[in-house]
C-alpha positions in Angstrom: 0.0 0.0 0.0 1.3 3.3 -1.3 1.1 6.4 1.1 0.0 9.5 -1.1 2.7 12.1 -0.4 0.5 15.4 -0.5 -1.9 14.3 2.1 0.3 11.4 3.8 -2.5 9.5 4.6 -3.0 5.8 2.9 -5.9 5.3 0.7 -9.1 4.1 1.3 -10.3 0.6 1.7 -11.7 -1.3 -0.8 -14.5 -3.8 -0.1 -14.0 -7.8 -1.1 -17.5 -8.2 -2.2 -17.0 -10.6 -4.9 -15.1 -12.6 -2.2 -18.2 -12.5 -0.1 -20.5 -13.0 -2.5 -19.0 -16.6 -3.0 -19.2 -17.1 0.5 -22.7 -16.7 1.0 -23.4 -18.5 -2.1 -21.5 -20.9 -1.1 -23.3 -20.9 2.7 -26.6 -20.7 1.5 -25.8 -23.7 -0.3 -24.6 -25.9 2.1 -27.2 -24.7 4.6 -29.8 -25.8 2.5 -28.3 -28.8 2.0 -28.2 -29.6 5.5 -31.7 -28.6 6.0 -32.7 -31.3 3.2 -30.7 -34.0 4.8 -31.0 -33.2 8.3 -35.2 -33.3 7.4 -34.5 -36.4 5.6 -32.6 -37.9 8.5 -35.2 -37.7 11.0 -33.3 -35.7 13.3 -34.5 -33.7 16.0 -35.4 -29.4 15.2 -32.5 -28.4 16.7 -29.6 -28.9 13.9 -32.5 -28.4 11.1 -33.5 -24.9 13.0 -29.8 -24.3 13.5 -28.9 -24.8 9.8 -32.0 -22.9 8.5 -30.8 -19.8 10.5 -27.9 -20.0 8.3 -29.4 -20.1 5.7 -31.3 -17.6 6.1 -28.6 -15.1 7.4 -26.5 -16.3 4.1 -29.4 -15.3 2.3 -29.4 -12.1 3.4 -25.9 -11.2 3.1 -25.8 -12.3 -0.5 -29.2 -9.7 -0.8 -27.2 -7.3 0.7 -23.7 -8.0 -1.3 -25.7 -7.7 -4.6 -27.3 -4.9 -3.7 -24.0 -3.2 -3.2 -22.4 -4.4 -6.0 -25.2 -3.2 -8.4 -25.0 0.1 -6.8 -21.7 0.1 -8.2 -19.0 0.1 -5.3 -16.1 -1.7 -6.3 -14.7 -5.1 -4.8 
């Protein structure tokens, strides 16, 4: 990272959305996969409630990352 010499401060951050955007993807994914097999499985609401809370918060973040990245910020 390259420190601008006229205002000696570094520049600003820059977002990894595409990173995250795979990542929920790739959450919401597996989530729901869980959910299917964990309902398939018989076991009890526990690990299906726990998996289709992650699901659901991956869902969200991906809203939230395409949102962003439609609005056009970089990453």
């Amino acid at each position: 990272m390259s420190i601008d010499p006229s205002t000696r401060r570094p520049p600003p951050p820059r977002s990894a959305l595409t990173l995250r955007l795979v990542l929920a993807t790739f959450g919401l994914v597996i989530s729901c996969v869980a959910v299917a097999l964990f309902v398939d499985q018989d076991l009890p609401p526990a690990p299906i409630a726990i998996a289709a809370v992650l699901a659901i918060i991956a869902a969200v973040d991906l809203v939230i990352v395409i949102r962003r990245k439609l609005h056009g910020e970089p990453g």
